[in-house]
C-alpha positions as CSV (number, residue, x, y, z in Angstrom):
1,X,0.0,0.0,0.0
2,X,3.0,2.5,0.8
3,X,4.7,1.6,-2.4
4,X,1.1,2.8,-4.6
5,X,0.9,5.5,-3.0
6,X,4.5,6.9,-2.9
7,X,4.4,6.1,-6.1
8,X,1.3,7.7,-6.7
9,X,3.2,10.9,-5.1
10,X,6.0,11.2,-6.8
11,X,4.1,11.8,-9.6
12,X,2.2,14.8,-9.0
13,X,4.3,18.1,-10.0
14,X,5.1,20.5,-7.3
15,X,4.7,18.3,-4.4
16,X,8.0,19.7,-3.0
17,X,6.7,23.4,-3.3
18,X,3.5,22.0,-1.4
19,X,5.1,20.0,1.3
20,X,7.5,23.1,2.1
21,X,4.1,25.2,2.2
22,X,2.4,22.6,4.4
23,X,5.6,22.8,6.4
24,X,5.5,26.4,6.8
25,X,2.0,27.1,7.7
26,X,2.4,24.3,10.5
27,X,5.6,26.4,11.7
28,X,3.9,29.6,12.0
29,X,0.8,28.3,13.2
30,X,2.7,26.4,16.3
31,X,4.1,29.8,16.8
32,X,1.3,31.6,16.7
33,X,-0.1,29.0,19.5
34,X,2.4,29.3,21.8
35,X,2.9,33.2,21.8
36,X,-1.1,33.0,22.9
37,X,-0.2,30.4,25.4
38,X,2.5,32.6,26.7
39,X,0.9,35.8,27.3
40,X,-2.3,33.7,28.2
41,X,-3.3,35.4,31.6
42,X,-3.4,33.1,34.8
43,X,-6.6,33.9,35.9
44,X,-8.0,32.9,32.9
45,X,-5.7,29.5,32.8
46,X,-6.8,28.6,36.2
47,X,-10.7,29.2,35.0
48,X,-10.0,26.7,31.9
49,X,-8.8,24.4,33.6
50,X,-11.6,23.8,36.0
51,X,-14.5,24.2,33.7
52,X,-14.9,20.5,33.4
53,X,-15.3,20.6,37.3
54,X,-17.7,23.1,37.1
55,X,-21.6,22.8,37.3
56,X,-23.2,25.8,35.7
57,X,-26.7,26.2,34.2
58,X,-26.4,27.0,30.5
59,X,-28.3,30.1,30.9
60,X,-25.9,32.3,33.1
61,X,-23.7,32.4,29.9
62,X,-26.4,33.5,27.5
């Protein structure tokens, strides 16, 4: 199954220009993540992580 497929790939024209894009937007999207993550405040990390644990009614939100 690999081989049909690699195969199949290495026929398409510009696959290296799209796996270097693919590559790229991953790059700067993990970036982008973890500069949010970073500046996230603590407050509102410590209120994430115990929403699970929380019981609210779904109309104090709306």
């Amino acid at each position: 199954m690999y081989k049909v497929i690699s195969s199949l790939l290495e026929d398409v024209k510009g696959m290296d220009v799209l796996s270097a894009i693919s590559v790229s937007f991953f790059f700067i999207l993990f970036i982008i993540i973890m500069i949010n993550v970073i500046r996230m405040r603590k407050e509102h990390a410590e209120e994430m992580k115990n929403m699970p644990l929380e019981k609210h009614d779904l109309n104090d939100k709306f």
